[in-house]
C-alpha positions in Angstrom: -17.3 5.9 -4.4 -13.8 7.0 -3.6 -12.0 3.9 -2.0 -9.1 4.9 1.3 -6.1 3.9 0.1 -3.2 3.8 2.3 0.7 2.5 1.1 3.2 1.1 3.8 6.4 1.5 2.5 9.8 1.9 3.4 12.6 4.4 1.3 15.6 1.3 0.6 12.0 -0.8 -1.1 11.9 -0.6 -5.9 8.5 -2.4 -5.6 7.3 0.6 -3.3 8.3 2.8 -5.6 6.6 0.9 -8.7 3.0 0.7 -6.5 3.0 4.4 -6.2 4.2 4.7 -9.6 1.2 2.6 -10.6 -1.6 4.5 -8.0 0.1 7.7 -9.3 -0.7 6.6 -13.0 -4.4 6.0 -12.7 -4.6 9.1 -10.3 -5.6 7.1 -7.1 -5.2 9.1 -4.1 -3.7 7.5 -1.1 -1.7 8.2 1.9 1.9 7.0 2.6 3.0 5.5 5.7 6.8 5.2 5.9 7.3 2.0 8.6 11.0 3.0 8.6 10.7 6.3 10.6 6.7 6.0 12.0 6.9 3.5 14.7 2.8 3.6 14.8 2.2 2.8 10.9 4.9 0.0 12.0 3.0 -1.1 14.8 -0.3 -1.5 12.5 1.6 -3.1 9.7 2.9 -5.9 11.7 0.2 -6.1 14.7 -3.0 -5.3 12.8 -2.8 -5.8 9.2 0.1 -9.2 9.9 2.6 -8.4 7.6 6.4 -8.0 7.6 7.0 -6.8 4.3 6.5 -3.7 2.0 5.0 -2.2 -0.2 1.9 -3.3 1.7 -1.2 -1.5 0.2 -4.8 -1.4 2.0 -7.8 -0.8 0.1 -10.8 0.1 2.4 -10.3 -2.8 4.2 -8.5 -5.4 1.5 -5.1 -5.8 2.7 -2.8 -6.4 -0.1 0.8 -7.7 1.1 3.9 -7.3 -1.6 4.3 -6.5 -5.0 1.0 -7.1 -6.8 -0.5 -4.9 -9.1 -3.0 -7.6 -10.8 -5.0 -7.5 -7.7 -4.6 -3.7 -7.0 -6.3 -3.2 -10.3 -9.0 -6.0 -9.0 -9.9 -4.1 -5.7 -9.7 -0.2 -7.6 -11.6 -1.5 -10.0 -9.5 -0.3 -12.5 -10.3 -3.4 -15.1 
């Protein structure tokens, strides 16, 4: 079963880059969710999923805050 993947990042962010590089790479298909310029994606990062910082990735409804591929692979399965 496909899993909804959805990547909160922001343009000035390398580890953002290197997530979507990474999702990219196994051919995951998510959406992107630029916090600097969509004040609602902005309001759900910080209100809803409590996080500050990007790259934050959710997975169906894992919520995976920073820079961490090891458990990307975890919830995609990908191990």
């Amino acid at each position: 079963m496909k899993k909804q993947v959805v990547v909160y990042t922001q343009p000035s962010c390398p580890p953002c880059q290197i997530v979507k590089q990474f999702l990219n790479h196994y051919q995951i298909e998510y959406s992107e969710k630029d916090v600097s310029i969509d004040s609602k994606a902005r309001d759900i990062l910080v209100n809803e999923l409590s996080s500050t910082s990007t790259p934050t990735v959710t997975v169906d409804d894992q919520i995976v805050i920073g820079f961490d591929l090891q458990k990307l692979e975890e919830l995609l399965e990908l191990k």
